[in-house]
C-alpha positions in Angstrom: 37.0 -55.9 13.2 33.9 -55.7 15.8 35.8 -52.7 17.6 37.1 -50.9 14.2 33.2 -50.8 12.9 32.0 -49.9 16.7 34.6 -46.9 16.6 33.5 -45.9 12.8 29.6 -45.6 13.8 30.7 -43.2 16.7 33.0 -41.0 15.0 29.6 -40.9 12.6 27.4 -40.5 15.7 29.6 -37.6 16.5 30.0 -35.8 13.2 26.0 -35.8 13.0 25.6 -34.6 16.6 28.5 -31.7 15.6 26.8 -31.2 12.4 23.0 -30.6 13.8 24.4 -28.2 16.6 26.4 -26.3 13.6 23.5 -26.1 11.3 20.6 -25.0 14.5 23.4 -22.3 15.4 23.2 -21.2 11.5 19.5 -21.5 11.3 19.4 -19.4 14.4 22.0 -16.7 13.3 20.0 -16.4 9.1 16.7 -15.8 11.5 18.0 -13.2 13.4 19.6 -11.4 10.5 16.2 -12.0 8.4 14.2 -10.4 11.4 16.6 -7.6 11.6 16.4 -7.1 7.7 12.7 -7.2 8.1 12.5 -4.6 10.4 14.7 -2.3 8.2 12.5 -2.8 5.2 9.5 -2.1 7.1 11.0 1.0 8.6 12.1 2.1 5.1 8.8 1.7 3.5 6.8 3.6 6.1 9.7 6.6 5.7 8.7 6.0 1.6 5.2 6.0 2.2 5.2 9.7 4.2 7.9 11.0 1.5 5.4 9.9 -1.3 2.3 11.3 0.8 4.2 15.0 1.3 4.6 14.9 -2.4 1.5 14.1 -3.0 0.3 16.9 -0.9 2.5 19.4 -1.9 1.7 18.4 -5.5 -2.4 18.8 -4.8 -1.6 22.8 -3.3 0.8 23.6 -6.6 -2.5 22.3 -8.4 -4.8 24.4 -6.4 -2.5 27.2 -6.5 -2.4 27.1 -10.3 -6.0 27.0 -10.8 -6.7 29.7 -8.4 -4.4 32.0 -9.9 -6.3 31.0 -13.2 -9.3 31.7 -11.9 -8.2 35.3 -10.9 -7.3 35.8 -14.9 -3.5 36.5 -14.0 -2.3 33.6 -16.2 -3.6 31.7 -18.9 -4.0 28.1 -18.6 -4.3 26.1 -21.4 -5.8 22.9 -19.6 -8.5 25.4 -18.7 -8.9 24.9 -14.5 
């Protein structure tokens, strides 16, 4: 009986041990993906950011061209520029 119970708490001691290496090697592999997902969202937002500032921009020298052209009387502008 001694032996059967000494066999039992190793095959446990061994399925814990097999376990913790499993579950670091998982840990491991969801932090590397994470990191690398990281790095794609921050390298997507900084391509949205410069999309949104050219629009931005281009949006400002429509604008200016609107008003100027208003300003020269060769079209109406309601909003009054």
């Amino acid at each position: 009986m001694l032996q059967q119970a000494y066999l039992f708490r190793a095959a446990l001691a061994e399925m814990r041990t097999e376990m913790t290496t499993r579950t670091r090697a998982e840990t491991a592999a969801i932090r590397t993906q994470s990191a690398s997902l990281r790095r794609d969202v921050d390298a997507l937002s900084g391509r949205l950011k410069e999309g949104i500032d050219g629009l931005k921009h281009e949006c400002v020298k429509a604008l200016s061209f609107f008003c100027l052209i208003t300003q020269l009387g060769i079209s109406q502008d309601p909003n009054g520029c």
